[in-house]
N, C-alpha and C positions, 0 to 999 in steps of 0.2 A: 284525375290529377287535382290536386289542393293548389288554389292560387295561392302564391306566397305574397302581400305586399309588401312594403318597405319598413325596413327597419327601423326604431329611434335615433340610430344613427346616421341612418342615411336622409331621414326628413332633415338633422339638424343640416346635413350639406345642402341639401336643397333651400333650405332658410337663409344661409349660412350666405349662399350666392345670390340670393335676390335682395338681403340686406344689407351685403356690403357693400356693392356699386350706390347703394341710397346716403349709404356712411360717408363714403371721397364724394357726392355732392353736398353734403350740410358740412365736411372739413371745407373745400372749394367754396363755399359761401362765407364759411364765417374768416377764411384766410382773404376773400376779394373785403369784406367789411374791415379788418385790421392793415393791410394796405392802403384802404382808402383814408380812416384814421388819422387823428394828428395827435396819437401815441408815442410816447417817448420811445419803446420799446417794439414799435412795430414790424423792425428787420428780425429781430430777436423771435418774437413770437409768429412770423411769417415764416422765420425758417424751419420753426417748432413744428408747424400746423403739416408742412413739407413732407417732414420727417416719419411724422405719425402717418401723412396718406400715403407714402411711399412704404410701410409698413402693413399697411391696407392692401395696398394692391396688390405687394408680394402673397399676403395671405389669402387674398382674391385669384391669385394663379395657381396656390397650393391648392384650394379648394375645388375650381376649375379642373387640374388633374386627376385631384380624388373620383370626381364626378365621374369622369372618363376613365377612370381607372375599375370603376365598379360598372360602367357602360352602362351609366344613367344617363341621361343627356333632356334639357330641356327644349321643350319643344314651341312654347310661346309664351309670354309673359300680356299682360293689359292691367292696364291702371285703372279703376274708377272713382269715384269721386268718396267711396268708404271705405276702399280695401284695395290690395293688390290682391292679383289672381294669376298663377301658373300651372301652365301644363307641364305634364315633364314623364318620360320615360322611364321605369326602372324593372330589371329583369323579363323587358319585354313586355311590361304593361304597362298602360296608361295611366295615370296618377293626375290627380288637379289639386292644388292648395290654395287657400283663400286665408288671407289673414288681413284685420282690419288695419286702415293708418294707424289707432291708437297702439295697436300690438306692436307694430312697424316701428314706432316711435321709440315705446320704452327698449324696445330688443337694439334698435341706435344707441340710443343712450347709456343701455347697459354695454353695450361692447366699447363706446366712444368712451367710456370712466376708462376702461378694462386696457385699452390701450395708453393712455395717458396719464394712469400709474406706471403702468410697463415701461414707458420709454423714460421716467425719471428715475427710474431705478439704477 
């Protein structure tokens, strides 16, 4: 029998969930720094930030049932001091991804623009 591993789609869910819980804590930091502020506007842009993470998480639970819908399921996640590391299940086999903080970051940043044009729209 041919192992099958995971598909490009299914890496991007596996991505998809380990970077967006990183995404609602850099919204969660720079919403406590605009609160803390003596910004003219900082009920305005604290509700903004709200908005965008409450946008997040929904699409963090979408993702979360994809997962489970394709009966992938991650098995352990660890941080070290250059890269995130996860294990993770798909079609019954084991899988591990390693992606460095600097990948971490821009793939934040790329999705944190991605949302933040979205919701002015």
């Amino acid at each position: 029998m041919v192992r099958q591993s995971q598909t490009g789609p299914e890496l991007l869910l596996v991505k998809k969930y380990l970077e967006l819980p990183i995404l609602l804590d850099v919204l969660e930091y720079d919403k406590q720094r605009v609160i803390n502020s003596s910004m003219s506007l900082r009920k305005w842009f604290s509700e903004y930030l709200d908005s965008v993470q409450n946008q997040v998480s929904k699409d963090l639970h979408i993702v979360k049932n994809e997962l489970i819908s394709k009966d992938m399921r991650i098995i352990a996640q660890s941080r070290t001091a250059d890269r995130l590391i996860a294990q993770y299940r798909c079609r019954g086999y084991q899988q591990q991804i390693e992606m460095l903080w600097s990948k971490v970051k821009y793939d934040s940043e790329v999705m944190l623009v991605e949302y933040l044009t979205a919701s002015t729209l």
